[in-house]
N, C-alpha and C positions, 0 to 999 in steps of 0.2 A: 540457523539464525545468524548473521553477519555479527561480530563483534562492538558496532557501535550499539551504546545505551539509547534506546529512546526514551526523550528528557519531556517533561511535561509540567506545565504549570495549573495554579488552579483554577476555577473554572469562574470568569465573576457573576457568572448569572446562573445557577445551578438548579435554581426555581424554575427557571423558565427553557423550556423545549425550543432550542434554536438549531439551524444544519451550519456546519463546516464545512466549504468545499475547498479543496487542493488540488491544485491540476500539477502534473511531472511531467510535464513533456517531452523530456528529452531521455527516457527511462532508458539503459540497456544491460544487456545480461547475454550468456555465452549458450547455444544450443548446444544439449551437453551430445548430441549425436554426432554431429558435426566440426561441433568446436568454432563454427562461425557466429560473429555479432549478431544479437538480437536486438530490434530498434519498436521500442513503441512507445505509448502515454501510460501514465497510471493515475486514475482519477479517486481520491479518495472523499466520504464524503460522510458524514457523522455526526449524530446529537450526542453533545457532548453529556458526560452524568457531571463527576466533581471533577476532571481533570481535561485539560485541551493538549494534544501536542505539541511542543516547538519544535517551531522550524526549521533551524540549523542541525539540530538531531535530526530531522527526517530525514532532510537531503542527504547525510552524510550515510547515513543508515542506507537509506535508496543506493549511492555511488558502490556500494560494497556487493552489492548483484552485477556490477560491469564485471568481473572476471571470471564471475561464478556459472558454472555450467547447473542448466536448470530451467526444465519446459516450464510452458506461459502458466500452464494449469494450478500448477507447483508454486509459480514464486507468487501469483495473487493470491493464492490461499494462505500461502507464510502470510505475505504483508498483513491481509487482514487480521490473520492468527496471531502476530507479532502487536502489531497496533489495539487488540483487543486486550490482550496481558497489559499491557501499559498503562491503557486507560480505561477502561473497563466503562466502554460509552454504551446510552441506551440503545443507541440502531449502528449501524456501520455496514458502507460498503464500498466497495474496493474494483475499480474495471481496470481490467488491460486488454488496453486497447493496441493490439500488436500490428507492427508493418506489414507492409502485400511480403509474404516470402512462397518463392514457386509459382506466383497467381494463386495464392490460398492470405486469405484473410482472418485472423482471427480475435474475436474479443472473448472473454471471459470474463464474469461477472459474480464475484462473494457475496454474501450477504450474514449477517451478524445482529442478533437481535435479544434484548438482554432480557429474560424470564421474572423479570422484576419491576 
């Protein structure tokens, strides 16, 4: 997990089942095979329970996978994994959406859903 705290406030409407979407479009992270830049989006997108994310933490959190070696498969599943400890929301989910790299495309898709 990258060192920055994700910060979150609380939530004003916690009665009511709303979605959250964030788009990161400019996402990147290091293939740990290769050692070359990895370029794509990360969509996240969640009902909040009593807590919502801020913002400035996400990004900062996000910037800390630019150096880090670390397949697509891996780092959307931290994200969510990460994002789920924090806020502990009733649905969550998380796409990466990665660059053409070779003529291979690929997205990856978490999903997080609270038993409760």
């Amino acid at each position: 997990m990258p060192d920055t705290p994700l910060e979150t406030f609380p939530n004003p409407r916690p009665e009511r089942d709303y979605e959250i979407a964030i788009d990161c479009p400019e996402f990147t992270s290091v293939c740990p095979k290769t050692g070359l830049p990895d370029f794509g989006e990360i969509r996240i997108a969640y009902v909040p329970d009593r807590a919502c994310i801020e913002l400035k933490s996400l990004k900062y959190y996000l910037i800390e996978f630019r150096n880090r070696g670390i397949f697509y498969e891996s780092v959307t599943n931290q994200i969510l994994d990460d994002l789920v400890a924090a806020l502990r929301p009733r649905r969550m989910t998380v796409v990466g959406d990665f660059s053409v790299r070779g003529g291979i495309k690929t997205v990856v898709t978490a999903r997080y859903e609270s038993a409760g």
